[in-house]
C-alpha positions as CSV (number, residue, x, y, z in Angstrom):
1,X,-20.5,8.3,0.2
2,X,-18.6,5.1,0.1
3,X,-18.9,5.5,-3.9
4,X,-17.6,9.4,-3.6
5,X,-14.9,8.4,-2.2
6,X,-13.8,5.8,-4.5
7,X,-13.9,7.7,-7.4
8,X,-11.9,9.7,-5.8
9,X,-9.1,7.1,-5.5
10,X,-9.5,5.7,-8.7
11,X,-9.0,9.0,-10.3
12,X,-5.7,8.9,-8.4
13,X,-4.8,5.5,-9.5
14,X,-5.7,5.2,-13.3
15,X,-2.1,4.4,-14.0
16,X,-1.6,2.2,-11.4
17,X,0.5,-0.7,-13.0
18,X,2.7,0.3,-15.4
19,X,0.0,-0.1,-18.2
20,X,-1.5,2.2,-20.6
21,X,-5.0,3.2,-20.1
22,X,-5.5,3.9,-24.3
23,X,-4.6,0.0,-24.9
24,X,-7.4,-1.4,-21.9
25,X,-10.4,-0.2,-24.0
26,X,-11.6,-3.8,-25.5
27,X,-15.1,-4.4,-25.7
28,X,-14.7,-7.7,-26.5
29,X,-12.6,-8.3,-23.4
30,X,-15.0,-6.7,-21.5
31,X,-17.9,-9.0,-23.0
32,X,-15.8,-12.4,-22.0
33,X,-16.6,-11.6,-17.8
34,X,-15.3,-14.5,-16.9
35,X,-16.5,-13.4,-13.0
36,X,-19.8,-14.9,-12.7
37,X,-19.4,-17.9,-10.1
38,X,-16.2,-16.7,-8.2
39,X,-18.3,-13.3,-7.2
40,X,-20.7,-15.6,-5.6
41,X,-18.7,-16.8,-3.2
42,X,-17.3,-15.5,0.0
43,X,-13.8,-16.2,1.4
44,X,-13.8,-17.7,4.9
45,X,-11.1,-15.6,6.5
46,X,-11.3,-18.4,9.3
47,X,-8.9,-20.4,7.0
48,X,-5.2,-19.8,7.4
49,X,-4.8,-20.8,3.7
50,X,-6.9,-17.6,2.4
51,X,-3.9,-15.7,4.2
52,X,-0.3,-14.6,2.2
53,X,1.0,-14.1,5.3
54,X,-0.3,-14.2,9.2
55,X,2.2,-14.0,12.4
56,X,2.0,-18.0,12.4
57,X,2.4,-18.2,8.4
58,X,5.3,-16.2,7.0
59,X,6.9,-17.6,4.3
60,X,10.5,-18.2,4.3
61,X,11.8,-15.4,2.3
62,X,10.5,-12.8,4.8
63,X,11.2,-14.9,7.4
64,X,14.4,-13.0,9.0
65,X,12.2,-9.6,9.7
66,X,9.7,-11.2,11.9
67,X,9.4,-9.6,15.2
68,X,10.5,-10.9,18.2
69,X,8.1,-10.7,20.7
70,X,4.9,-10.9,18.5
71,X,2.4,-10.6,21.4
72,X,4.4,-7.1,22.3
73,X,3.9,-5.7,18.8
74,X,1.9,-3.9,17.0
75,X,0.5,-5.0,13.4
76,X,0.9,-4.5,10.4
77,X,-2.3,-5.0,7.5
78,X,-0.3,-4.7,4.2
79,X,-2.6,-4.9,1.2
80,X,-0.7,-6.0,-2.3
81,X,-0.7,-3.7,-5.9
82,X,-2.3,-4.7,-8.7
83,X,-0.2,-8.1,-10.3
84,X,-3.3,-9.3,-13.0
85,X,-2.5,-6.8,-15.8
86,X,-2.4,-8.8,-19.2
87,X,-4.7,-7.6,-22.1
88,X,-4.8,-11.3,-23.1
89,X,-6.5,-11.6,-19.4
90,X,-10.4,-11.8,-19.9
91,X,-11.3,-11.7,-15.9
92,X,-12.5,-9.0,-14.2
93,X,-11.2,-10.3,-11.1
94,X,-8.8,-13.4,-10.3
95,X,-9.8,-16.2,-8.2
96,X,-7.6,-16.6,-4.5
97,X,-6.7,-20.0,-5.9
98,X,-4.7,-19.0,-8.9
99,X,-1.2,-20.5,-8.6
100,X,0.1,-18.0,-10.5
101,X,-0.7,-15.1,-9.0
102,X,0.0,-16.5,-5.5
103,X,3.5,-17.1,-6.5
104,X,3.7,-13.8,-7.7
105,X,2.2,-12.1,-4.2
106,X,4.6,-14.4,-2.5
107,X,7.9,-14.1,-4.1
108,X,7.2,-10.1,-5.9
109,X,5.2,-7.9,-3.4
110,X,5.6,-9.4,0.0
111,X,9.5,-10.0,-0.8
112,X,10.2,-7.0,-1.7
113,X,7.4,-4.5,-0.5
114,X,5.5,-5.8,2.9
115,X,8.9,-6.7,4.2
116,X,9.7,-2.9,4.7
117,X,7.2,-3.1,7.4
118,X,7.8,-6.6,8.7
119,X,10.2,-5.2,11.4
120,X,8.0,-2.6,12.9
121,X,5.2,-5.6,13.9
122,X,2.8,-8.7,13.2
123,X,2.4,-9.0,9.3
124,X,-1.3,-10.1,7.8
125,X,-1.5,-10.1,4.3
126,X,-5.3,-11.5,2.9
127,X,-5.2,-13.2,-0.6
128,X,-8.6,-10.8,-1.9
129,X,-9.9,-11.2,-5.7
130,X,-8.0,-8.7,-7.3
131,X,-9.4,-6.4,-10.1
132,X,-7.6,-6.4,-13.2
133,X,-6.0,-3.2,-14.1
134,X,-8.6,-2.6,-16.7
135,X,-11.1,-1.7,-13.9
136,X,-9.9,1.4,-13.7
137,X,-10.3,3.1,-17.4
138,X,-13.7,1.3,-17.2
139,X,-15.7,2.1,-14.6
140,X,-19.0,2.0,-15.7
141,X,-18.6,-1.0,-18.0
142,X,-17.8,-3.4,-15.2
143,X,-14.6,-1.8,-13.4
144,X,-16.7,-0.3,-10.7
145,X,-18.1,-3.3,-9.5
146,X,-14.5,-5.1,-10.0
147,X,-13.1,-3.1,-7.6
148,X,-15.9,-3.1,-5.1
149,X,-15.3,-6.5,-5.1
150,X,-11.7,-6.8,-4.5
151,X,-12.6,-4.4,-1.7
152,X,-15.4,-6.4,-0.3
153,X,-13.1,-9.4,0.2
154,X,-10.2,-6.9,2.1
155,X,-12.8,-5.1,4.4
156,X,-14.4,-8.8,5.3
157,X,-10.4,-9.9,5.9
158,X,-10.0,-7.0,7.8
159,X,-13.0,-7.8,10.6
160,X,-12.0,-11.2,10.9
161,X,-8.7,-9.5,11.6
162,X,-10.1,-7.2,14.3
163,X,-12.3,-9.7,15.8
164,X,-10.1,-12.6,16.0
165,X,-6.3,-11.5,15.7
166,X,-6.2,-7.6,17.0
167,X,-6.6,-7.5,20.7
168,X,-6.5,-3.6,20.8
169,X,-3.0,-3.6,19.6
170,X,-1.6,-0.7,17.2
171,X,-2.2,-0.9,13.6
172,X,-0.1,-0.1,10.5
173,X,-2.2,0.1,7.4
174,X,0.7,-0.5,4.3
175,X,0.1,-1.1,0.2
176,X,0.7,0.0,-2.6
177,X,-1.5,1.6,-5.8
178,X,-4.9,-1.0,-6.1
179,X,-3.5,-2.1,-2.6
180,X,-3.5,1.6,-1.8
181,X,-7.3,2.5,-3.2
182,X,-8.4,-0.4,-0.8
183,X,-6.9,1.0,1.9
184,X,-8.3,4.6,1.4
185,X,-11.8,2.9,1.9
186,X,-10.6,0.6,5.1
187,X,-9.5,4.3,6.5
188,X,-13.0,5.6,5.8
189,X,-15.1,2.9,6.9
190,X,-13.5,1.7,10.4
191,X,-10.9,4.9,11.6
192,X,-12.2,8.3,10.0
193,X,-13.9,9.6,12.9
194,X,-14.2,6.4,14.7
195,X,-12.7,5.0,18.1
196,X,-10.2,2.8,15.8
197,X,-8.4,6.0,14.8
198,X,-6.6,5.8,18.4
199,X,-5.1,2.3,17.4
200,X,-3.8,4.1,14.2
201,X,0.0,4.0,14.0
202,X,0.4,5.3,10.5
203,X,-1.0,4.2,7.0
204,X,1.2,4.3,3.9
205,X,-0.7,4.4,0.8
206,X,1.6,5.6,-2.1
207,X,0.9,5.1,-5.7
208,X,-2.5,6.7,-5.8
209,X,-3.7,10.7,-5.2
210,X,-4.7,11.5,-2.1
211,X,-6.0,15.0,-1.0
212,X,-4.6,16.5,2.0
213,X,-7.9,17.0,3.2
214,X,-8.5,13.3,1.9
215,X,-10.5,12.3,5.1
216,X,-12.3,14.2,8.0
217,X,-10.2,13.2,11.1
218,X,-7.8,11.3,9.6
219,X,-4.8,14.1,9.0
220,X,-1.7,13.9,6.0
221,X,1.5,13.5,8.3
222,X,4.1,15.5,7.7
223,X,6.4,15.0,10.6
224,X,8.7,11.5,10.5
225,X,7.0,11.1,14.2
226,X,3.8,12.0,13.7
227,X,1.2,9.3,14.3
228,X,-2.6,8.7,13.4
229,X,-2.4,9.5,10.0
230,X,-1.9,9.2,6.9
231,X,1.6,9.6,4.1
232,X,1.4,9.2,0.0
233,X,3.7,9.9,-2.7
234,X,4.0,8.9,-6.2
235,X,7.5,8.2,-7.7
236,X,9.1,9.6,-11.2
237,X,11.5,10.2,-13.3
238,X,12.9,13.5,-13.4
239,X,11.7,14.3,-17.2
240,X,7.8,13.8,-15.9
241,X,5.7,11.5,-18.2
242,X,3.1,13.9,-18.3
243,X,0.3,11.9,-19.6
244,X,0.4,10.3,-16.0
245,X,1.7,13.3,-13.9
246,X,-1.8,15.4,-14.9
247,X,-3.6,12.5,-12.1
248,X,-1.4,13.6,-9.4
249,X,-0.7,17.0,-9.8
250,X,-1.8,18.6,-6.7
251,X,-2.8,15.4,-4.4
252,X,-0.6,15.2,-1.3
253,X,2.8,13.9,-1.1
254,X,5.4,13.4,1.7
255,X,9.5,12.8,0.6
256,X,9.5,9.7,1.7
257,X,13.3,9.5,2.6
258,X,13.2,12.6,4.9
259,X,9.4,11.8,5.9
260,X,8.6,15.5,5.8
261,X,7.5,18.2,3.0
262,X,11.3,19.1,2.2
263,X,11.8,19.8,-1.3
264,X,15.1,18.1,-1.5
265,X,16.8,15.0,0.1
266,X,20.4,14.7,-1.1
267,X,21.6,11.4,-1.9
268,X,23.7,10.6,0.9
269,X,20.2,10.8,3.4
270,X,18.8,8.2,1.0
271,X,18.7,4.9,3.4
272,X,18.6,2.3,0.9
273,X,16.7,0.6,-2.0
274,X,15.9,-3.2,-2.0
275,X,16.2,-4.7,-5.5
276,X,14.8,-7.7,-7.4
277,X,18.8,-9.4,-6.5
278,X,18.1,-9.2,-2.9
279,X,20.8,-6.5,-2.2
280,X,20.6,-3.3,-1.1
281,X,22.4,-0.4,-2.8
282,X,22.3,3.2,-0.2
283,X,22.6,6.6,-1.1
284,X,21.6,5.9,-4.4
285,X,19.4,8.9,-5.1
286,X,18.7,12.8,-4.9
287,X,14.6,13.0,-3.7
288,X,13.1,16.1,-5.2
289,X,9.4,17.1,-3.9
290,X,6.6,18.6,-6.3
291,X,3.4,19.6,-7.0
292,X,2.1,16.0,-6.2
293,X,4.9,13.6,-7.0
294,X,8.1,13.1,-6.1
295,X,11.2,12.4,-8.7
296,X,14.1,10.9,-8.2
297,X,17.1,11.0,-9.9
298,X,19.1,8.1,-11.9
299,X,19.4,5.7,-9.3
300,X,23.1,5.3,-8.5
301,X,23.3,0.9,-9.0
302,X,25.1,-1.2,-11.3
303,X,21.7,-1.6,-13.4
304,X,21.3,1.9,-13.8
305,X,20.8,1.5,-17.8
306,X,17.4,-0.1,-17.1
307,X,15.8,2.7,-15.6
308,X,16.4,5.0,-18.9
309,X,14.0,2.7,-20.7
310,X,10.7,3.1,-18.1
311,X,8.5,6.0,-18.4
312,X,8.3,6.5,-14.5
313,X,9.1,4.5,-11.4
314,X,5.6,3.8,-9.9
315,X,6.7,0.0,-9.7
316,X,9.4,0.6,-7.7
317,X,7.4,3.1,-5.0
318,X,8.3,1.4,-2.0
319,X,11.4,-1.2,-3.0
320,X,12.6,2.4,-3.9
321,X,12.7,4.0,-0.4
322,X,12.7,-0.1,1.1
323,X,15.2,1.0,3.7
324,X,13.8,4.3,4.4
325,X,10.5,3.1,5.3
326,X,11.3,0.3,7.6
327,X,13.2,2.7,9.8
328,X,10.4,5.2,9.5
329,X,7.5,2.4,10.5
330,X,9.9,1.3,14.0
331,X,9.9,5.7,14.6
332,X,6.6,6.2,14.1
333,X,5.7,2.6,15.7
334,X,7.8,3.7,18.9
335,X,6.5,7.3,18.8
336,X,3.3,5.4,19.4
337,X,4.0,2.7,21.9
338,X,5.6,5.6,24.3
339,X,2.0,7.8,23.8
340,X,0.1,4.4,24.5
341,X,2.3,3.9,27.6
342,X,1.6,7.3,29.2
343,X,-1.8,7.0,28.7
344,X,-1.7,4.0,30.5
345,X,0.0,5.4,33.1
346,X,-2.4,8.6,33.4
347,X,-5.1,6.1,33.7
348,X,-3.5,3.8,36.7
349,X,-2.6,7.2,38.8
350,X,-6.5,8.5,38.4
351,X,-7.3,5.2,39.3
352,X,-9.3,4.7,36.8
């Protein structure tokens, strides 16, 4: 089942970095598996320094969204996109120790992507061996066991989080594409059907194709209230780069600026997109919903010329909609917090 289910996501995320699935077929690349001794090992989640990011550990550039009252909160288990993407790149996976690739976690995805749920509670982000983006257009020549990997190392990060960190509090699941896959699996091995789907706040797994009917229990959300499940969507260009849209074309997909199924959001709902500068530009784009995908039109900023030259705008899937999903993780995370209250209420008038 577990392996159903991947494919499943990995269908949905062939494209998942910007690169093009025709220029990862390199046997020779395959052949040089650099992998052997680091998939030996296990990471001891016990360590703070196998950790991006843990209530205790943020680093300075996300420092201003931290919550207030962190034992009040909820949490949030943000799981990063694929970063190792080089052809020159012979590893299947990369190590937790690579400098490189921590600084670009650090300063890229948790900058300007995990921070759009930093407000809404307590932010853990695992360092896990990443597959490299070739996994994906070669499943059965290594990729498969790549990815299983990389997902081994999230799901033991993510017990060590329940055992040790949780506490029965409320859980965001975030990412983004690889991240995303990852997550898919987490939401099938510990909530679909289980007693952790009631400490489900929301899970936001865009850049990768979801069905609607993706899980058993686990529903597509498409109210900006709704709790307990699950919302995708895939960002592009208005002129579709078809060659990627066929992967997507009838998964799910929520417009994430009016976090429901409307076809259109007009630019002036748009709450605001987070750039690499650090500034925010608002109302900066029309959101139109289809078959799968959303597009998006030229983003109204003063580099606006750059966004001609880029086939679509899977990169930018959350930075995009930065603003709009930070207010939409405190709705959904207080939409929560009031259920959990009256339940606890019900319970202390029965007495029980």
């Amino acid at each position: 089942m577990k392996f159903k289910i991947l494919s499943l996501l990995i269908i949905g995320s062939i494209i998942g970095c910007k690169t093009n699935k025709n220029q990862i077929h390199n046997n020779q690349v395959i052949k040089n598996n650099q992998n052997t001794n680091s998939a030996l090992l296990e990471i001891n989640y016990s360590e703070t320094k196998n950790w991006a990011v843990l209530p205790e550990k943020y680093p300075d550039n996300i420092k201003e969204y931290k919550v207030a009252k962190p034992e009040d909160s909820i949490d949030v288990f943000y799981v990063y996109p694929t970063l190792i993407i080089s052809k020159k790149d012979t590893r299947w996976n990369v190590p937790i120790e690579d400098s490189i690739q921590k600084s670009n976690i650090l300063n890229s995805v948790v900058r300007y992507q995990a921070s759009a749920w930093a407000n809404a509670g307590n932010l853990y982000i695992p360092y896990y061996r990443q597959a490299h983006i070739r996994a994906y257009s070669n499943l059965e020549n290594g990729g498969k066991t790549a990815l299983l990997l990389a997902y081994s190392d999230v799901k033991e990060a993510f017990e060590y989080y329940l055992k040790h960190y949780n506490r029965g509090k409320g859980i965001i699941l975030a990412g983004h594409s690889q991240g995303s896959t990852h997550l898919g699996l987490l939401l099938h091995d510990f909530f679909d059907g289980k007693l952790l789907q009631n400490q489900l706040v929301a899970a936001y797994v865009p850049g990768i194709g979801f069905d609607k009917n993706q899980f058993g229990t686990i529903p597509f959300m498409e109210q900006p209230d709704q709790t307990g499940g699950f919302v995708t969507w895939n960002t592009f260009k208005r002129k579709f780069d078809k060659e990627n849209y066929k992967w997507y074309k009838g998964k799910a997909v929520i417009n994430p600026v009016t976090w429901d199924t409307s076809p259109i959001a007009k630019r002036e709902l748009h709450k605001g997109f987070l750039y690499s500068n650090g500034k925010m530009y608002r109302k900066s784009f029309e959101t139109h919903k289809e078959d799968g995908v959303i597009w998006i039109s030229a983003p109204h900023f003063p580099y606006r010329y750059l966004v001609f030259i880029m086939r679509n705008y899977h990169v930018g899937d959350v930075n995009l909609f930065w603003e709009d999903i930070r207010e939409n993780a405190l709705l959904r995370n207080q939409t929560y917090s009031s259920k959990n209250k009256k339940i606890q209420v019900s319970k202390v008038e029965r007495g029980n």
